[in-house]
Biopython code that builds the backbone (N, CA, C, O; Angstrom):
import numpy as np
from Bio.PDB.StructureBuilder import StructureBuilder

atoms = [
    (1, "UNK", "N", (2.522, -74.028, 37.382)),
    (1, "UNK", "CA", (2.153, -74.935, 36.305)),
    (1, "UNK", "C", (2.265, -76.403, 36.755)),
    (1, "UNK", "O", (1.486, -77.260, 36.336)),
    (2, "UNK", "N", (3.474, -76.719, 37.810)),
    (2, "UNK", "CA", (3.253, -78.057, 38.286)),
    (2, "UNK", "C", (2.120, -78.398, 38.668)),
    (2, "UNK", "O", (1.517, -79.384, 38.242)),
    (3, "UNK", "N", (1.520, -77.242, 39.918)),
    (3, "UNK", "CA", (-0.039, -78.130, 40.424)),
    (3, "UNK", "C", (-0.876, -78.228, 39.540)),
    (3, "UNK", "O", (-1.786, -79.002, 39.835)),
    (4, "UNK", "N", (-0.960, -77.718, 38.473)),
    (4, "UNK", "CA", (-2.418, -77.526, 36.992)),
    (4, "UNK", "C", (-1.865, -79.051, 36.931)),
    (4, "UNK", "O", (-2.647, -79.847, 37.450)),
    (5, "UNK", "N", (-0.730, -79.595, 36.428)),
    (5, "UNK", "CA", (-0.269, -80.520, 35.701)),
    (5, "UNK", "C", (-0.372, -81.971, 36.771)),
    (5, "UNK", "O", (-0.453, -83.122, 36.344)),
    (6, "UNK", "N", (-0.350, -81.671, 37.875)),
    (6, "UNK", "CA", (-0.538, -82.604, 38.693)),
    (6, "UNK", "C", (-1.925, -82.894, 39.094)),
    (6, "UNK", "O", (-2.217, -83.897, 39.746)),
    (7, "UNK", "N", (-2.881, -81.908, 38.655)),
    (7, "UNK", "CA", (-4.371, -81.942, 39.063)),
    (7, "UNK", "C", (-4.695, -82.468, 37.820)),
    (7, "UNK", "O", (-5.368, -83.498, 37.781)),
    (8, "UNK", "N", (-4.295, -81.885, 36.714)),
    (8, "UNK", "CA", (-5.441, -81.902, 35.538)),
    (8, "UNK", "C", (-5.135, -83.811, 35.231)),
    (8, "UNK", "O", (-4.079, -84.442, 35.257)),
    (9, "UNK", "N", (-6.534, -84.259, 34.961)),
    (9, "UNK", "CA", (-6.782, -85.680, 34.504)),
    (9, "UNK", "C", (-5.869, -85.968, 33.317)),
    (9, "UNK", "O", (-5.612, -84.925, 32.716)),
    (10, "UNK", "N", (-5.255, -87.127, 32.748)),
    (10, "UNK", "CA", (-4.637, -87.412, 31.362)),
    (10, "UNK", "C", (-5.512, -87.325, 30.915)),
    (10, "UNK", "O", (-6.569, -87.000, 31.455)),
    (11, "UNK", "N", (-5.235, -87.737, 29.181)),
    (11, "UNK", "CA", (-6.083, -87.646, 28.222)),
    (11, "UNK", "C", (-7.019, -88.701, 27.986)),
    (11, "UNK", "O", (-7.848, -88.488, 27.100)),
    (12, "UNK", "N", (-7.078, -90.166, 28.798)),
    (12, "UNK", "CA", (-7.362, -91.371, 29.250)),
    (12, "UNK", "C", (-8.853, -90.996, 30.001)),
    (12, "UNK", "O", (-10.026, -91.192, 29.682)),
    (13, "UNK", "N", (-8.317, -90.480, 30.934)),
    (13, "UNK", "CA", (-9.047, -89.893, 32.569)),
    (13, "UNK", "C", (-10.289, -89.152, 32.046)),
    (13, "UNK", "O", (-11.461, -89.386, 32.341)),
    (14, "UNK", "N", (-9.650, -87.910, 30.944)),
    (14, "UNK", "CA", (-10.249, -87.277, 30.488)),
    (14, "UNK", "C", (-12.123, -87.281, 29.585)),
    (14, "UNK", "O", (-13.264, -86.818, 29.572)),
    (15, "UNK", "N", (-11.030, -88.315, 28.918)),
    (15, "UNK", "CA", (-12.073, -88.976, 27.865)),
    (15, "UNK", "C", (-12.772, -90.006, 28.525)),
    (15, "UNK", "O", (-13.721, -90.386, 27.838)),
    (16, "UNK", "N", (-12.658, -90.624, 29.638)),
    (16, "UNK", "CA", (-13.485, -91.498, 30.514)),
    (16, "UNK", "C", (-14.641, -90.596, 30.857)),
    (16, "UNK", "O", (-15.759, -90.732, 30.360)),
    (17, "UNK", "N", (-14.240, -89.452, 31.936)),
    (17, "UNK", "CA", (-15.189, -88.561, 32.135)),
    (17, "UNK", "C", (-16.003, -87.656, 31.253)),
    (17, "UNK", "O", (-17.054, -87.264, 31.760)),
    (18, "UNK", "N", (-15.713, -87.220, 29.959)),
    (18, "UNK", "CA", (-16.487, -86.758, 28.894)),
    (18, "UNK", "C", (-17.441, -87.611, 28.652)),
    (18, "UNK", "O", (-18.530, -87.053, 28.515)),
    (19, "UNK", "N", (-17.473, -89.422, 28.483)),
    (19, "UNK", "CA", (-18.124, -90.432, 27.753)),
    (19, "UNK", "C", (-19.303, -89.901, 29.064)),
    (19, "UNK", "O", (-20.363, -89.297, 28.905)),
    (20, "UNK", "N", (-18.825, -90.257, 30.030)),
    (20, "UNK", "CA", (-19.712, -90.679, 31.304)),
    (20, "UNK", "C", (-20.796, -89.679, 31.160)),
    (20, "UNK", "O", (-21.977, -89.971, 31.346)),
    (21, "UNK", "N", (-20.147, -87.816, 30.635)),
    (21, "UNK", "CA", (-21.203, -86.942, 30.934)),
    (21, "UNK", "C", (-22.336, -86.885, 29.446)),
    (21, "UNK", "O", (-23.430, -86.386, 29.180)),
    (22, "UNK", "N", (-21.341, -87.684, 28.780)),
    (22, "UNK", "CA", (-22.255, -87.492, 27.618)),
    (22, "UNK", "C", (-23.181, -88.630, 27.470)),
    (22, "UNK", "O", (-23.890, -88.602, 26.464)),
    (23, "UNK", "N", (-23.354, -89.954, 28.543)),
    (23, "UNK", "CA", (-24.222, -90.967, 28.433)),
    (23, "UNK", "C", (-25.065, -90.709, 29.308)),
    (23, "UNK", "O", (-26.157, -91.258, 29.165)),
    (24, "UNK", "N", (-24.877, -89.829, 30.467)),
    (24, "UNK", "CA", (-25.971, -89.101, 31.564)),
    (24, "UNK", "C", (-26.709, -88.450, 30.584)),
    (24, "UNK", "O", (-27.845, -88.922, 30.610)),
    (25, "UNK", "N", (-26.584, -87.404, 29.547)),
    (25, "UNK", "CA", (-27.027, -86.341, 29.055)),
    (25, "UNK", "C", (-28.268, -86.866, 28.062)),
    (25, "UNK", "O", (-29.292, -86.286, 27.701)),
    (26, "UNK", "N", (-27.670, -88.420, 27.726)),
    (26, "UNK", "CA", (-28.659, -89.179, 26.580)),
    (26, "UNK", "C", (-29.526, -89.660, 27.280)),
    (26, "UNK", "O", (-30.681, -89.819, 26.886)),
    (27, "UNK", "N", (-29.077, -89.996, 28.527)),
    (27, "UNK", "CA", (-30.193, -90.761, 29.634)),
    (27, "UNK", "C", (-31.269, -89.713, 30.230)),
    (27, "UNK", "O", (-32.470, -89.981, 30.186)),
    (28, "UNK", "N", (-30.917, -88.832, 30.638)),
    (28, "UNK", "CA", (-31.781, -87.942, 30.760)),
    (28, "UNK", "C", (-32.963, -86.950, 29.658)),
    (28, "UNK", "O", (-34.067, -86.411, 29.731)),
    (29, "UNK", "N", (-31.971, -87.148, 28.777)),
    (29, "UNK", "CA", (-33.103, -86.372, 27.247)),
    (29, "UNK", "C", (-34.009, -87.632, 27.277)),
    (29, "UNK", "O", (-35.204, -87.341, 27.327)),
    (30, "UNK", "N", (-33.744, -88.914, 27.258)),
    (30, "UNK", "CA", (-34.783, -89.936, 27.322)),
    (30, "UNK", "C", (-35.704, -89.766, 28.241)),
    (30, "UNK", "O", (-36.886, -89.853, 27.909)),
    (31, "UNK", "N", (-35.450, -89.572, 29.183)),
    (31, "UNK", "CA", (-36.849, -89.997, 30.054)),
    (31, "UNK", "C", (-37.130, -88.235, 30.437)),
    (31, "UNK", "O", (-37.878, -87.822, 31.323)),
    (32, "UNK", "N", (-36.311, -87.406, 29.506)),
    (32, "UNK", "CA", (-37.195, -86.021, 29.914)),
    (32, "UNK", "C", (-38.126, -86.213, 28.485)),
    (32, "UNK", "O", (-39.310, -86.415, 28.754)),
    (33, "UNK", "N", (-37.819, -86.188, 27.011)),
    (33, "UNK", "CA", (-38.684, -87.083, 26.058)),
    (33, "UNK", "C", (-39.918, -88.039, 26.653)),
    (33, "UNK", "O", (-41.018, -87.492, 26.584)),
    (34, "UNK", "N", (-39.907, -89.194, 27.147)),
    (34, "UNK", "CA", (-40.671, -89.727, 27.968)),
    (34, "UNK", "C", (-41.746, -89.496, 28.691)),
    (34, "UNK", "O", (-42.841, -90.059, 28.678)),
    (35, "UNK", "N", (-41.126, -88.146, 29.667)),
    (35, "UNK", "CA", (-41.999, -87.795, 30.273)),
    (35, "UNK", "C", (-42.951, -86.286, 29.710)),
    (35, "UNK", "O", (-43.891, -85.726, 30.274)),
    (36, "UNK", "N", (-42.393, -86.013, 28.647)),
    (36, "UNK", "CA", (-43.401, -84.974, 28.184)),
    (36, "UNK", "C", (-43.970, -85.521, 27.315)),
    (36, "UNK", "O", (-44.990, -84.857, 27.130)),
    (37, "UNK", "N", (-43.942, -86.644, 26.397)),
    (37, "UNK", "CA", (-45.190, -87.625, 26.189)),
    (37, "UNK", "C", (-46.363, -87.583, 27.008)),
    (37, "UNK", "O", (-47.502, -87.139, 26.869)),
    (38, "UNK", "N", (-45.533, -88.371, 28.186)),
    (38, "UNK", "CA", (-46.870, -89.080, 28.960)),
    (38, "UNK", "C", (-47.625, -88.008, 29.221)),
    (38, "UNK", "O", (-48.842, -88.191, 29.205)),
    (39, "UNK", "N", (-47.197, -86.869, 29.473)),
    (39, "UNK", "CA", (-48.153, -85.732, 29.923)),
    (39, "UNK", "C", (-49.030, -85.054, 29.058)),
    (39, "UNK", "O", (-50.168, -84.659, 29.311)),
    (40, "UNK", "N", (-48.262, -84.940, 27.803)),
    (40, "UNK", "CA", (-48.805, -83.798, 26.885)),
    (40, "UNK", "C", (-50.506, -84.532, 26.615)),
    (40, "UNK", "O", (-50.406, -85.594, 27.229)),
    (41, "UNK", "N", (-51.543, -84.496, 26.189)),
    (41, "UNK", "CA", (-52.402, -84.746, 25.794)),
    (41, "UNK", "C", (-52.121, -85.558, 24.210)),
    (41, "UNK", "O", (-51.252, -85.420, 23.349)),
    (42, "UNK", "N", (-53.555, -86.616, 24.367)),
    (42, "UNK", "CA", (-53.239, -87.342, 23.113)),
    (42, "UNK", "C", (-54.067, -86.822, 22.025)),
    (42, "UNK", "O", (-55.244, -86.660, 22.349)),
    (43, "UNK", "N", (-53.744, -86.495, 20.730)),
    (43, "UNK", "CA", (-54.757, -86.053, 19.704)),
    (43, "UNK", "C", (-55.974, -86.200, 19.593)),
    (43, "UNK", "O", (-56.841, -85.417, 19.207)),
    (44, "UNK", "N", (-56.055, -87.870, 20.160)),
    (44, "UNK", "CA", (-57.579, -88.514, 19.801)),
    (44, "UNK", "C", (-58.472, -87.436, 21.308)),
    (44, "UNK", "O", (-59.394, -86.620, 21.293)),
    (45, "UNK", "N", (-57.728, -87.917, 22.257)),
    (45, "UNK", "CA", (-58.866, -87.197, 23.284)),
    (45, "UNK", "C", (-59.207, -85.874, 22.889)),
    (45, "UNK", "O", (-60.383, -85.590, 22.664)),
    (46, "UNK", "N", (-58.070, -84.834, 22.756)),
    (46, "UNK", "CA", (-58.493, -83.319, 22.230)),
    (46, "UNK", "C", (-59.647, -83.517, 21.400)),
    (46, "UNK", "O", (-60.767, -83.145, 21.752)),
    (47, "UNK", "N", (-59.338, -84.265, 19.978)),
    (47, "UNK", "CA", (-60.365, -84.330, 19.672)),
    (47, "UNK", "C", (-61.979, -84.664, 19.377)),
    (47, "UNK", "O", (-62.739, -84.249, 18.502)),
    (48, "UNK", "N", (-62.210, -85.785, 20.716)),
    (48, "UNK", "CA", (-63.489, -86.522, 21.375)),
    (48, "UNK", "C", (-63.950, -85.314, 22.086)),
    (48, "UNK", "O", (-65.049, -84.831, 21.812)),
    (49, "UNK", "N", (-62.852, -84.574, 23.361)),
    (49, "UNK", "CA", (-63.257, -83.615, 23.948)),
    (49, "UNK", "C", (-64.101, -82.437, 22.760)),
    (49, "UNK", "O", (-65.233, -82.018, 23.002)),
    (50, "UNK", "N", (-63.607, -82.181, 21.962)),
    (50, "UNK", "CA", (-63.982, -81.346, 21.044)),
    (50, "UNK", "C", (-65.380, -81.462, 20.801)),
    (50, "UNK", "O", (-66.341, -80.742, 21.074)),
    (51, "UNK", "N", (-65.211, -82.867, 20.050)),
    (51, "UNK", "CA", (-66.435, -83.257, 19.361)),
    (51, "UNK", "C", (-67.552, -83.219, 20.912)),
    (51, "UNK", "O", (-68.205, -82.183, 20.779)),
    (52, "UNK", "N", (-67.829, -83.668, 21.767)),
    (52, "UNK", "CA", (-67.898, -83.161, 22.947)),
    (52, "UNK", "C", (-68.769, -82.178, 23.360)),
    (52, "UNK", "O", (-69.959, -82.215, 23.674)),
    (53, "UNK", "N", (-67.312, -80.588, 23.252)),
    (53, "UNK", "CA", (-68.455, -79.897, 23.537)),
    (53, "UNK", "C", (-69.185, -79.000, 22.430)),
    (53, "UNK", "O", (-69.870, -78.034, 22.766)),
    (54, "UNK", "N", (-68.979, -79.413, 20.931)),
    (54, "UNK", "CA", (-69.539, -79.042, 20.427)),
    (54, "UNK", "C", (-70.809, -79.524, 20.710)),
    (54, "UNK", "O", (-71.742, -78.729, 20.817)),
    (55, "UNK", "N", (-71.002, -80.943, 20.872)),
    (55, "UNK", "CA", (-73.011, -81.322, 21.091)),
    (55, "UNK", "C", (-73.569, -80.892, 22.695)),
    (55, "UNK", "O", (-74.701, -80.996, 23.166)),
    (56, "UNK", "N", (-72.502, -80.456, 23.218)),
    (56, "UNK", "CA", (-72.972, -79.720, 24.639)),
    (56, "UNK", "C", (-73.765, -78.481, 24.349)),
    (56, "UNK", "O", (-74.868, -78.119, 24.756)),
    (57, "UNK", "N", (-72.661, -77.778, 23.309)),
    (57, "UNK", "CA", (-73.058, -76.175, 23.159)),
    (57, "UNK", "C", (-74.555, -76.399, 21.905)),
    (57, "UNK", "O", (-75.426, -75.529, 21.891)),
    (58, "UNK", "N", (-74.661, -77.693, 20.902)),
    (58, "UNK", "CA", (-76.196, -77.840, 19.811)),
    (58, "UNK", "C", (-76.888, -77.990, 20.890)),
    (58, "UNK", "O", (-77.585, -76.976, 20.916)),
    (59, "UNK", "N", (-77.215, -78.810, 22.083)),
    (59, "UNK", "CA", (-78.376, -79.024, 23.098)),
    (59, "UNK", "C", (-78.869, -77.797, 23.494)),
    (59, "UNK", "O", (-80.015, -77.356, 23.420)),
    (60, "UNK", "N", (-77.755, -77.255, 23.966)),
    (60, "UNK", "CA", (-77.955, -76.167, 24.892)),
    (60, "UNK", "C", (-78.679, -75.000, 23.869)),
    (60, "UNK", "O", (-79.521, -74.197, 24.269)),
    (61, "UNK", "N", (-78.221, -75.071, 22.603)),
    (61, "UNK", "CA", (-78.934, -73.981, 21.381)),
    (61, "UNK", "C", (-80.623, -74.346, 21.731)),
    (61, "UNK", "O", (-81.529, -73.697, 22.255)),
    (62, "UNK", "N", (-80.514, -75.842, 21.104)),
    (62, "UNK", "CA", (-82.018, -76.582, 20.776)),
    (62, "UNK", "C", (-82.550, -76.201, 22.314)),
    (62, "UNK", "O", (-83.615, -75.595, 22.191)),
    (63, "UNK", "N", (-82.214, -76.332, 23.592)),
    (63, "UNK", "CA", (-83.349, -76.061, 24.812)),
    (63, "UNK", "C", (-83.355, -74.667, 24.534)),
    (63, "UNK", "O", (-84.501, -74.261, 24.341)),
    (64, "UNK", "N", (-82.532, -73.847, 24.451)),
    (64, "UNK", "CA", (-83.043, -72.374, 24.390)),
    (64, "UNK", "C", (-83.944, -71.968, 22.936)),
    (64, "UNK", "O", (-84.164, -70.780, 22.700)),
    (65, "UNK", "N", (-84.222, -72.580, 22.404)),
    (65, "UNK", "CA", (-85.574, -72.583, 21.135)),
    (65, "UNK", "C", (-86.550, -73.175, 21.596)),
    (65, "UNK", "O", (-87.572, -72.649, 21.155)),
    (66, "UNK", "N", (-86.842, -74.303, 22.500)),
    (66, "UNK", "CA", (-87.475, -74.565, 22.579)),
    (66, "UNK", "C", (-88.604, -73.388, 23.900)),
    (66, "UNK", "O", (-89.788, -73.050, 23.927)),
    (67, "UNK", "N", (-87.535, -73.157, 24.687)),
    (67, "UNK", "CA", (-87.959, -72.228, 25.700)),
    (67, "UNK", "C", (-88.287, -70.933, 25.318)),
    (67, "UNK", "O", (-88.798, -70.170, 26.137)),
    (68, "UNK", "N", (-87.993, -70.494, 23.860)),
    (68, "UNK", "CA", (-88.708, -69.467, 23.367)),
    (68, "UNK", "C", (-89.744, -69.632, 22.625)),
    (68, "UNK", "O", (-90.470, -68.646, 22.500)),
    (69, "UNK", "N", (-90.061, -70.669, 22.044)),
    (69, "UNK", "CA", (-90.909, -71.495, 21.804)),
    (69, "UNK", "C", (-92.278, -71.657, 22.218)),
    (69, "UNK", "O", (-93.388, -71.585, 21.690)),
    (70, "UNK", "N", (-91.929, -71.833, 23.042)),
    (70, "UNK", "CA", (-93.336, -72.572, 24.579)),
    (70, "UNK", "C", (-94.442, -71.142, 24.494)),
    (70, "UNK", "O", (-93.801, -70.114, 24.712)),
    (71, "UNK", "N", (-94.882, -71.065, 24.415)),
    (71, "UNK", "CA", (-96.162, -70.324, 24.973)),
    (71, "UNK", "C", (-96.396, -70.207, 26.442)),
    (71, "UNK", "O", (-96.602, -71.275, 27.018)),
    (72, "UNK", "N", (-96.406, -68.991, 27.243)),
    (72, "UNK", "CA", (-96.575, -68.873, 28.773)),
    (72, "UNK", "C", (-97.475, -69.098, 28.819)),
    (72, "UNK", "O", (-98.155, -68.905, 27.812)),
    (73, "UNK", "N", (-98.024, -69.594, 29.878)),
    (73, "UNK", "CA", (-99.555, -69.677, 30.290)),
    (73, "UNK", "C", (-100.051, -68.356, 31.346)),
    (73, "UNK", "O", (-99.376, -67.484, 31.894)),
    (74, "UNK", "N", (-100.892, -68.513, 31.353)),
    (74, "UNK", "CA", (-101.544, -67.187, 32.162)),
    (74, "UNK", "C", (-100.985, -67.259, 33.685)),
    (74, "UNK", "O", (-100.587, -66.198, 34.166)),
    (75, "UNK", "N", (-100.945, -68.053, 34.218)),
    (75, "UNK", "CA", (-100.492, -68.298, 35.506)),
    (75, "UNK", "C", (-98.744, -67.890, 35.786)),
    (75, "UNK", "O", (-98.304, -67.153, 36.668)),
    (76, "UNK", "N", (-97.981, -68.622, 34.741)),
    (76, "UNK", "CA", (-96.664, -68.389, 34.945)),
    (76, "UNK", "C", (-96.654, -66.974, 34.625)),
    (76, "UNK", "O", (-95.835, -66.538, 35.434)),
    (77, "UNK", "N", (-97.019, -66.109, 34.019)),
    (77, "UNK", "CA", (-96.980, -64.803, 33.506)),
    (77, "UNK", "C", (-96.919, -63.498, 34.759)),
    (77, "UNK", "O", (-96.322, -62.427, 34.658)),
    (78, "UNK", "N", (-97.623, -63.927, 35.763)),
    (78, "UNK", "CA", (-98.098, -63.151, 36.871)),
    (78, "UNK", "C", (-97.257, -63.572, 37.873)),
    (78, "UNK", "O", (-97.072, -62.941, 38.915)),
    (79, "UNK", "N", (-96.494, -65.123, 37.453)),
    (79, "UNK", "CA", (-95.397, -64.969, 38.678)),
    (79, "UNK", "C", (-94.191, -64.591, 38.768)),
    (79, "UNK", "O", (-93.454, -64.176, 39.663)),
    (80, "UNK", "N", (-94.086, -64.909, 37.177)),
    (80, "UNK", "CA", (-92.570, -64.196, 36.978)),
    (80, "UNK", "C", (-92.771, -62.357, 37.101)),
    (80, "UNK", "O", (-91.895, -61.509, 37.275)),
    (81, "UNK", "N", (-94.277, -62.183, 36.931)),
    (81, "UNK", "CA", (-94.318, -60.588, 37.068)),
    (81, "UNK", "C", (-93.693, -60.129, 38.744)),
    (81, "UNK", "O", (-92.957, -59.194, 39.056)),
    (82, "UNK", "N", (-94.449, -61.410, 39.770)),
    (82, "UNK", "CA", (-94.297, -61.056, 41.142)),
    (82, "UNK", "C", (-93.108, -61.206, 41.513)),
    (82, "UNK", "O", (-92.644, -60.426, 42.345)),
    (83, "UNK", "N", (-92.151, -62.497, 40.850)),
    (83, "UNK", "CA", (-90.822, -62.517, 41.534)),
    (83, "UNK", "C", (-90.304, -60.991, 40.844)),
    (83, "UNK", "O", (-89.600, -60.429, 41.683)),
    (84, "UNK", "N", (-90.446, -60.109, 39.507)),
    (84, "UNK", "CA", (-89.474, -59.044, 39.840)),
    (84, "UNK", "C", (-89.905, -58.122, 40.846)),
    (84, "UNK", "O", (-89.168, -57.200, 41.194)),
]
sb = StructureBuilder()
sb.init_structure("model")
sb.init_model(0)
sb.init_chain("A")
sb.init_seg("    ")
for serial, (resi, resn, name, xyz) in enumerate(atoms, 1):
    if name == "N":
        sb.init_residue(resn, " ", resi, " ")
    sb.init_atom(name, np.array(xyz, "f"), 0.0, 1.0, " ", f" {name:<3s}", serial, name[0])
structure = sb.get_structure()
């Protein structure tokens, strides 16, 4: 029990080193906070991206109407026959 008593910190010592681990612990939730901000994505872009590819995917509707649309001509008819 002497060496416990000769190792272990006072209650001074003690409470010095508790403060210390508990102002690391705030410092670090900060800039781990911080840094999953900066990373996470911002609302507005998700939703530009969105808006986005929704008029990617209306174009892409409107050219495929239009391409059913079109009338073949006699010529294209016989080549798409030859490329199969």
């Amino acid at each position: 029990m002497q060496k416990h008593a000769s190792i272990y910190p006072n209650e001074q010592e003690l409470q010095a080193v508790q403060n210390i681990v508990s102002s690391c612990e705030k410092a670090l939730k900060l800039v781990s906070d911080f840094v999953a901000d900066s990373d996470a994505p911002k609302p507005m872009d998700t939703e530009v991206k969105k808006e986005e590819k929704k008029k990617v995917e209306v174009v892409k509707k409107e050219k495929e109407k239009e391409v059913k649309k079109e009338p073949k001509k006699e010529g294209e008819e016989e080549k798409e026959e030859e490329e199969e």
